[in-house]
N, C-alpha and C positions, 0 to 999 in steps of 0.2 A: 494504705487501706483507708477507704472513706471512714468518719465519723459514725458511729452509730447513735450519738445520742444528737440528737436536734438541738442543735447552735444557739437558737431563738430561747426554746424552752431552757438550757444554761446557763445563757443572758437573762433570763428573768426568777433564777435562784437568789435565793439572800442566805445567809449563814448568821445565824443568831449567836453574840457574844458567847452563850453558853458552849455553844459548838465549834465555834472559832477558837477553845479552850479545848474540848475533848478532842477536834481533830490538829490539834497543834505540831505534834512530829510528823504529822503530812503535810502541813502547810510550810513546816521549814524546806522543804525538800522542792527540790527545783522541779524535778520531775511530775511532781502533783502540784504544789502552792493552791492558791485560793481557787485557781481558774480549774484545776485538777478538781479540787475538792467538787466545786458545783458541777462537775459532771457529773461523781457519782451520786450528789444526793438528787440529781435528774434523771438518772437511771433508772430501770426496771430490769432485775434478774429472775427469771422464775428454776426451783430448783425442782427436778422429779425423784422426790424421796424424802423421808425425813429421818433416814436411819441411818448406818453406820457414814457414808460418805454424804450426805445432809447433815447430820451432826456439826463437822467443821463449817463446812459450807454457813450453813445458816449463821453460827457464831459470828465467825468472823468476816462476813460480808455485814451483815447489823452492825458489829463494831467497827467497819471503814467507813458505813457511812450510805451504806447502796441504798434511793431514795424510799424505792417500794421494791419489795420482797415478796416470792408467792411461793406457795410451799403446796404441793400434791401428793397427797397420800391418805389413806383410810385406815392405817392397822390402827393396833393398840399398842402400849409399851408394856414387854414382857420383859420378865428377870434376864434371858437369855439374851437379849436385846442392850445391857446394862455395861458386857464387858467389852463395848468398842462403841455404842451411841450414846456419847457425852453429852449430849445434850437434854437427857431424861437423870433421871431420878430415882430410887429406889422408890417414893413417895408417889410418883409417877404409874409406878405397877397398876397396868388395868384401865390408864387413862388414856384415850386420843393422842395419839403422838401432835398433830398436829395441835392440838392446845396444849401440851407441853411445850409444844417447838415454840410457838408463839409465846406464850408466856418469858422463855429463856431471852429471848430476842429482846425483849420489849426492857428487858431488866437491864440486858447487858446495854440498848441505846434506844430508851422512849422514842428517837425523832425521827424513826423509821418505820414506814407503811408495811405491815405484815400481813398479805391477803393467803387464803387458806381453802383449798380446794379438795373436802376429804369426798373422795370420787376416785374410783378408780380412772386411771387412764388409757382412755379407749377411744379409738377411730372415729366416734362419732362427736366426741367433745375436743382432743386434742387440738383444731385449727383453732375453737374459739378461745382457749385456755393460753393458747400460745401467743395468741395475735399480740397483745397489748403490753408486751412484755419486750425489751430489747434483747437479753443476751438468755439463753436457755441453755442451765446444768445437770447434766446425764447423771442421777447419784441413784441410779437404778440396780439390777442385779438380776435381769431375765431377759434372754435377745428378742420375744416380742418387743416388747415396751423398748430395748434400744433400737430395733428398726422402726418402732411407728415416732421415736422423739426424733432421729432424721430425719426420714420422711418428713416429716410435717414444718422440721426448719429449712429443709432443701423447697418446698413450697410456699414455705413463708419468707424466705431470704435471709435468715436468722441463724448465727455463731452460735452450732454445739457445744460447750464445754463438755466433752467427754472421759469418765474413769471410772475404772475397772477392778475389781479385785478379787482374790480367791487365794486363803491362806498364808504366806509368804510375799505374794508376788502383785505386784499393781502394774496399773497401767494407764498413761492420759496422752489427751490429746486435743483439739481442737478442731472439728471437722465444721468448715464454711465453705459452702460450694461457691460464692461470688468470687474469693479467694484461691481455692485450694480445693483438695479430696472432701467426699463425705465420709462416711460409716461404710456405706455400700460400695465405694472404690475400693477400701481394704476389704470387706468382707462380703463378697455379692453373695454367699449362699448362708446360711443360718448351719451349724453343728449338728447332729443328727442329736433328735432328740435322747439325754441322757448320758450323751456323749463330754459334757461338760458340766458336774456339779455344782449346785448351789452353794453358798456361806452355810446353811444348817444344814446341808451334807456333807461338804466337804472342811468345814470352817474355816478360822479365818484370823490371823493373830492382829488383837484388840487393838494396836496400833497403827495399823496397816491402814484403815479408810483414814488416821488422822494426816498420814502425811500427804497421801491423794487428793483428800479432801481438799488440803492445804494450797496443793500445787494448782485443782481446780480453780479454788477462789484466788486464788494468783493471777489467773490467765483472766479469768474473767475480769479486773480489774485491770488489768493490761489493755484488754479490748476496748475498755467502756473509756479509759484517761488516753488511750492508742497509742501508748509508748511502749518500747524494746523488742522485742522478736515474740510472737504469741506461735504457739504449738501448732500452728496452722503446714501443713505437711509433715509431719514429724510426729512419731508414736515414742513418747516415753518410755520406758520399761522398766522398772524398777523391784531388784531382787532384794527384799531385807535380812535374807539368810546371808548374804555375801556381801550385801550395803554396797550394791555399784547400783550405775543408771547407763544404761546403751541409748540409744533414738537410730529410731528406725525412719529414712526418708520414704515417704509414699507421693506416691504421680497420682494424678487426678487421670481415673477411666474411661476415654472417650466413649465409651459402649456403656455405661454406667448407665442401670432404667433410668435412674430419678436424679443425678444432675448429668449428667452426659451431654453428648452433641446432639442425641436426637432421643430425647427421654420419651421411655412406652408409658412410665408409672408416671401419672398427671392426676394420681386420686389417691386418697388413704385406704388400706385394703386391709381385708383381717390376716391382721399378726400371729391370732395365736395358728392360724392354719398355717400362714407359710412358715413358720419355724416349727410345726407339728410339737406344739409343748406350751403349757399354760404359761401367762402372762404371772403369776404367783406362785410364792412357792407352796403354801396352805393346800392350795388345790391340786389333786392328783389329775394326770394325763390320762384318760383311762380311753381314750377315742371311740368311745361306742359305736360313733358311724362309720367307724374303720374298721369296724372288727375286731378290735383290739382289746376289749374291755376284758377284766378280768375278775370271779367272783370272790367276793367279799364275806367277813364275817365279823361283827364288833365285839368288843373286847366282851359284854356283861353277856353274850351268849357263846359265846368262844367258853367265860368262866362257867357256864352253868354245864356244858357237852362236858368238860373238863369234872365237873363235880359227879355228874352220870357216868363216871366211867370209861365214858366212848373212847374208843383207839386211837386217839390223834397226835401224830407226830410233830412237835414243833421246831419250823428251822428258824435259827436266826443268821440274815445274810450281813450283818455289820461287820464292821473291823473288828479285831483285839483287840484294841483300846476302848472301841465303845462297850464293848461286852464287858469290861474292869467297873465302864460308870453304872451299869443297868444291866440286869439279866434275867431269864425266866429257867435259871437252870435248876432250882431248884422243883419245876415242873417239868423237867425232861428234856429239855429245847436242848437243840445241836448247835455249833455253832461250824459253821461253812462259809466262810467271807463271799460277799457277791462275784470277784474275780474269780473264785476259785468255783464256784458250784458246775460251772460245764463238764469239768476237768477231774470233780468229784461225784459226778452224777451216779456213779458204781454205788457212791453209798446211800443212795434214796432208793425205796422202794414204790416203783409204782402201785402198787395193788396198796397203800397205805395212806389214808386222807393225812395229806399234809396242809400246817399252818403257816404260812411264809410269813415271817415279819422283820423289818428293820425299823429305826428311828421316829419315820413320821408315815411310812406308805408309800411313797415314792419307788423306792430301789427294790423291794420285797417282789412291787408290780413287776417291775423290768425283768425281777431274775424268772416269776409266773410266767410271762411273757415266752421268755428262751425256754424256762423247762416245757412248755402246752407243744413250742416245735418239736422237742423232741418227744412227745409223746405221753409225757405227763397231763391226765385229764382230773385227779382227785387232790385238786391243791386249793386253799383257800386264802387271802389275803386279808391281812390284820389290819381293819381300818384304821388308822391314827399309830398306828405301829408302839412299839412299847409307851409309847409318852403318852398315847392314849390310854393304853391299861395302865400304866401306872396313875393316870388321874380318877379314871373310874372305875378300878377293882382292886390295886394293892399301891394306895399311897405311902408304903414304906420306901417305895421303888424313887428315885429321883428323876424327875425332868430336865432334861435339855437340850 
């Protein structure tokens, strides 16, 4: 594999005493020594995320030493955000991740450039966001945003670190089309929307991005020093119910749009249409120009029909277990898990205005969706789903 970092620019790092001190058990090591180290403080990594698989990422890429570092993301740090992104703070609650993130970096190694891009990431910025940067790491969690970060490294020349997770189970890998497959070789079509849960749908056990995270910022530093075997054809797979790791070998797609033998996709294109599903997870899918939209009611006039009297039946479509953290049964709500509502549609009444709600508004839509086919027209969807009533009509209720 060629160098990615420029020879020249290498040749003209120096290593300050101080840092000839902090990076000391890398410089003993044959595999890195000094010439190793000025690689990576010549390096550029840009990371897409600053949350649970950015957490590691960022740490410990600042603490080896990676020259400049760029971090993309816009949320904020919430409680719920606490029990797997290490890198925030209780104290943090309500702050810019990305000046959290920076901040932690800066503590853990001053001599590391921290650029910070709170922007979302979309088609019309990712060429110039990406350009300046040597190795780009996937710590995302929606398949728009993973098809437009390949995409736009298969046109820019540029080593995916890619990883994956949901619940139990991770997943990484290394897609360089100079090399090896992209994203689009394993996966040319996108999941039907809803067909694969988010972390705040489906969660996600709080240790799980640290080890992905980990193996990420491994390969990235393999790539940038160019030593041992990098993930490049090879899908990880890593089960932490059972604690094994399989690898999966993948072939590079001669028919693949975007690195293939004879590529159709030569432009960035909107993500959120071809994966028919928001690039976030805050934002509901509701595709109005599809048709598909579904009508709404928020929680403070939801409370007020509810205080008049009106007949409104409330379903909740979560699990068992979510109904034990949070519930509205003490106002009547049924509880019917999203699997099971097809199956139990005998016990809903159409002639009866129903309130669908789960979690955050997501999955309430989906089940609205299926019940409108089959004939249900008097159903209403709980904007922000309990976590919203519980913030603004009964904060005894807990969020998360």
């Amino acid at each position: 594999m060629n160098p990615l970092i420029d020879p020249t620019a290498v040749a003209h790092t120096q290593l300050s005493h101080e840092e000839v001190q902090r990076y000391s058990r890398h410089l003993i090591m044959p595999e890195v020594g000094m010439a190793g180290q000025k690689k990576l403080k010549a390096a550029s990594v840009l990371l897409i995320g600053a949350g649970g698989l950015g957490s590691p990422l960022a740490m410990y890429l600042a603490a080896a030493g990676i020259g400049r570092i760029g971090l993309v993301d816009y949320d904020v740090v919430d409680y719920t955000n606490l029990q797997r992104q290490v890198i925030h703070g209780t104290k943090d609650v309500g702050r810019p991740k990305l000046a959290s993130a920076k901040a932690r970096m800066l503590d853990i190694n001053p001599h590391v450039q921290v650029d910070t891009y709170e922007v979302a990431l979309t088609s019309a910025n990712a060429l110039e966001i990406f350009a300046p940067y040597d190795v780009i790491i996937d710590g995302t969690d929606n398949f728009p945003t993973r098809y437009l970060t390949n995409d736009t490294c298969v046109l820019l020349g540029k080593p995916n670190v890619y990883g994956s997770i949901y619940r139990f189970d991770g997943q990484a890998s290394v897609f360089y089309a100079k090399e090896g497959p992209c994203y689009r070789c394993l996966f040319p079509e996108p999941p039907p929307p809803g067909m694969v849960p988010s972390c705040a749908e489906g969660g996600v056990l709080g240790i799980l991005p640290g080890v992905i995270g980990t193996i990420q910022a491994t390969e990235a530093i393999k790539l940038i020093l160019g030593i041992g075997e990098p993930l490049i054809g090879r899908l990880l797979l890593y089960d932490a119910l059972t604690m094994t790791m399989e690898e999966v070998y993948l072939q590079k797609n001669p028919a693949c749009p975007v690195c293939g033998e004879h590529p159709t996709l030569t432009e960035l294109i909107d993500y959120e249409q071809f994966c028919g599903a928001p690039a976030h997870d805050h934002s509901l899918y509701l595709a109005e120009e599809e048709g598909t939209a579904v009508p709404t009611i928020t929680p403070r006039k939801l409370q007020a029909r509810l205080q008049r009297g009106e007949p409104l039946r409330l379903l909740d479509v979560r699990e068992p277990h979510e109904w034990d953290i949070a519930n509205l049964g003490s106002l009547g709500a049924t509880l019917i898990p999203q699997k099971q509502v097809v199956a139990r549609m005998g016990e809903l009444d159409t002639a009866v205005e129903t309130v669908v709600y789960c979690r955050s508004g997501a999955r309430s839509a989906d089940v609205i969706r299926t019940l409108q086919q089959h004939g249900f027209k008097k159903l209403l969807n709980l904007e922000g789903g309990i976590n919203r009533w519980a913030a603004e009509v009964d904060g005894s209720l807990p969020r998360y």
